[in-house]
N, C-alpha and C positions, 0 to 999 in steps of 0.2 A: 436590589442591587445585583448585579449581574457578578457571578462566580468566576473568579479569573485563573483558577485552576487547568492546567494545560496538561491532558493526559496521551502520550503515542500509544496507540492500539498497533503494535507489529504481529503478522502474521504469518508462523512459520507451521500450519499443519498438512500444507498438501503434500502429494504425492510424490508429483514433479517425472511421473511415468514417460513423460513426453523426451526429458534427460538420459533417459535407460540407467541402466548399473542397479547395484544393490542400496546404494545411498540416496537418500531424497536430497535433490538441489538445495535446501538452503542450508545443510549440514555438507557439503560438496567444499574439497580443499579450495581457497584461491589463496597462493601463493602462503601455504602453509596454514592459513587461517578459515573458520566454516566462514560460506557465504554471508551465512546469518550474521556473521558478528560485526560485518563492516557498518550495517543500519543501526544497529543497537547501538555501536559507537557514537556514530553520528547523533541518535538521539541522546545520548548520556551525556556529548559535551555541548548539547542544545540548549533555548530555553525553556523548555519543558520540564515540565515538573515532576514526571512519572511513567515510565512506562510497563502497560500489561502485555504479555507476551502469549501469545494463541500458539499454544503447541500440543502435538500428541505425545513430544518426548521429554517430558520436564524433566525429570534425574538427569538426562543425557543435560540438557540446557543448562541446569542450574552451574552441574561441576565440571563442565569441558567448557563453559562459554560464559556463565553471569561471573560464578565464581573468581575462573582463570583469568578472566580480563577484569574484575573490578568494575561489574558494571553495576553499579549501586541504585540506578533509578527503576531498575526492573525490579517493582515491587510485588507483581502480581504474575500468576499464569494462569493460563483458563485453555480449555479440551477445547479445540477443532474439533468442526462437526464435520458432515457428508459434504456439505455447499456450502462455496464460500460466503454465502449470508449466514449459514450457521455461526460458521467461526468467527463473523464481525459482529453478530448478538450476543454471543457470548463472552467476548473482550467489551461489549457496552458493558455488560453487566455485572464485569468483576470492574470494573473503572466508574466506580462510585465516585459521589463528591463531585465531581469536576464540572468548569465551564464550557471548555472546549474537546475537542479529540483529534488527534491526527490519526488517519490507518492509511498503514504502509505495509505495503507486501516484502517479506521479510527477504525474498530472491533479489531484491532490488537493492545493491549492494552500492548504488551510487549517488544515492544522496547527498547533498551538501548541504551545509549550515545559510546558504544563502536561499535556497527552497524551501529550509524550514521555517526561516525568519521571515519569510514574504508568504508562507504558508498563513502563518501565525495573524498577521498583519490585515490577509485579506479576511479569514476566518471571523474575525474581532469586526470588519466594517461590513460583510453581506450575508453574515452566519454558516455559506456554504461557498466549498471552492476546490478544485481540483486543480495540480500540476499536470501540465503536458505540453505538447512542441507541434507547433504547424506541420501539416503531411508536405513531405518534401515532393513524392512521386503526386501522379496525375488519379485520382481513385474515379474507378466506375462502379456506378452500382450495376448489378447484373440482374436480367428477368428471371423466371421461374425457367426458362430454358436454355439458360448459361449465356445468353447472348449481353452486351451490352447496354443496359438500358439507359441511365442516366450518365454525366459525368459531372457533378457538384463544384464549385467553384471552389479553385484551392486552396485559396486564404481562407475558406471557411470550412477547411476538414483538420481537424487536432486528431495526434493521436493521445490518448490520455493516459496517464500515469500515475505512480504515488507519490505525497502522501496526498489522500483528499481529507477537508478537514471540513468539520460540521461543529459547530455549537451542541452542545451534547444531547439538550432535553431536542432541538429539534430531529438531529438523527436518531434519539431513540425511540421517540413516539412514529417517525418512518418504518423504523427496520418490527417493530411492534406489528405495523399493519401489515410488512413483509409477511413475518409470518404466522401471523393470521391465515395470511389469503395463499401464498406458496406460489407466487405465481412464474410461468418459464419465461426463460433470457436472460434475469438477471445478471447480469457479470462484473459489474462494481458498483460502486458507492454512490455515486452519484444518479446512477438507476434507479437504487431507491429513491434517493429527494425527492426524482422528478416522474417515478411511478406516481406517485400521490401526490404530487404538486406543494411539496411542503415549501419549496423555496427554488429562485432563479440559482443556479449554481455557476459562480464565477470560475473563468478562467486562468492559471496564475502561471509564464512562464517556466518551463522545467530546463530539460534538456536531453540532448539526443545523446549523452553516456549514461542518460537513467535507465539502462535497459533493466528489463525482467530477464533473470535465466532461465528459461525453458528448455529451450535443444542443446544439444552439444560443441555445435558452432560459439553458441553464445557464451559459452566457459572461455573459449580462445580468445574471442572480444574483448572480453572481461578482462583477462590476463594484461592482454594488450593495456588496457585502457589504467589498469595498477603499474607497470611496469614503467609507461611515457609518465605517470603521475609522479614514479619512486613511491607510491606508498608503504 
């Protein structure tokens, strides 16, 4: 019988060097609150059952953000590693028990309960599935010598987002061979699956305010996008 336990894997150990300042982005004010906390919200008044939190700053986490907000479903925290497959083997790994997993980058401050419910939903019917939004612009792939090579048709280029969600034994026996083997590119979740061909991964619309905070432009967007909200 299949384990119906739903665990979010949030991920707040990077750097966020690309932001500048002394603060790592997902500890970065918006509108008086860390980045991190708007995800964690979202997961706490979700269906989910638990969420393990990847961080290098757990004291800071616990009493500025699980504590101060009441956020009771972060049961666990586990060390960020060097690469981001570290820190999502190590949130398998303290997120025992469960059927499912969602892992969301903790920068990503804009999730909604309607991504998470459609998350949950696709997760349960093709065991594998990522949120993201059609490329709106024209994309080329480029040759080895900056020129234009290809240009892909554009209904068929997503750009991809979080949370992606996998049935747990499937993504854990993936990120297992991950790293085993250590191999380069990886850069989410769904690279793994489809490294090792563990399973087709579905597509689940997201949306174009789910940004990742990276640069310092994207704070302002940000603000923007809380402020037309009133959050």
């Amino acid at each position: 019988m299949q384990n119906e336990k739903i665990t979010a894997i949030v991920l707040a150990g990077g750097s966020g060097k690309r932001l500048g300042g002394s603060c790592k982005k997902q500890y970065r004010s918006l509108n008086d609150r860390p980045v991190l906390y708007y995800s964690l919200k979202a997961f706490q008044e979700s269906p989910v059952d638990e969420i393990v939190l990847v961080t290098n700053e757990s004291e800071y986490c616990k009493k500025e953000i699980i504590e101060k907000y009441n956020l009771s479903k972060v049961i666990k925290t586990a060390s960020g590693g060097k690469e981001r497959y570290d820190s999502v083997y190590a949130g398998l790994l303290a997120a025992e028990d469960c059927g499912y997993v969602l892992i969301h980058d903790g920068a990503r401050p804009f999730i909604t309960q309607d991504m998470i419910r459609e998350s949950i939903d696709a997760v349960k019917k093709y065991g594998a599935c990522a949120i993201g939004v059609p490329a709106k612009d024209t994309i080329k792939i480029a040759d080895e010598e900056g020129f234009a090579g290809q240009t892909p048709k554009r209904e068929r280029v997503w750009q991809i987002q979080t949370p992606q969600s996998f049935s747990y034994k499937l993504i854990l026996e993936a990120y297992q061979q991950i790293m085993r083997e250590k191999p380069k590119g990886i850069t989410d979740d769904a690279m793994v699956v489809e490294y090792g061909n563990y399973a087709r991964v579905r597509l689940v619309m997201g949306s174009y305010q789910n940004i990742k905070i990276t640069t310092p432009e994207d704070l302002v967007i940000a603000e923007a996008f809380l402020n037309s909200a009133k959050l």
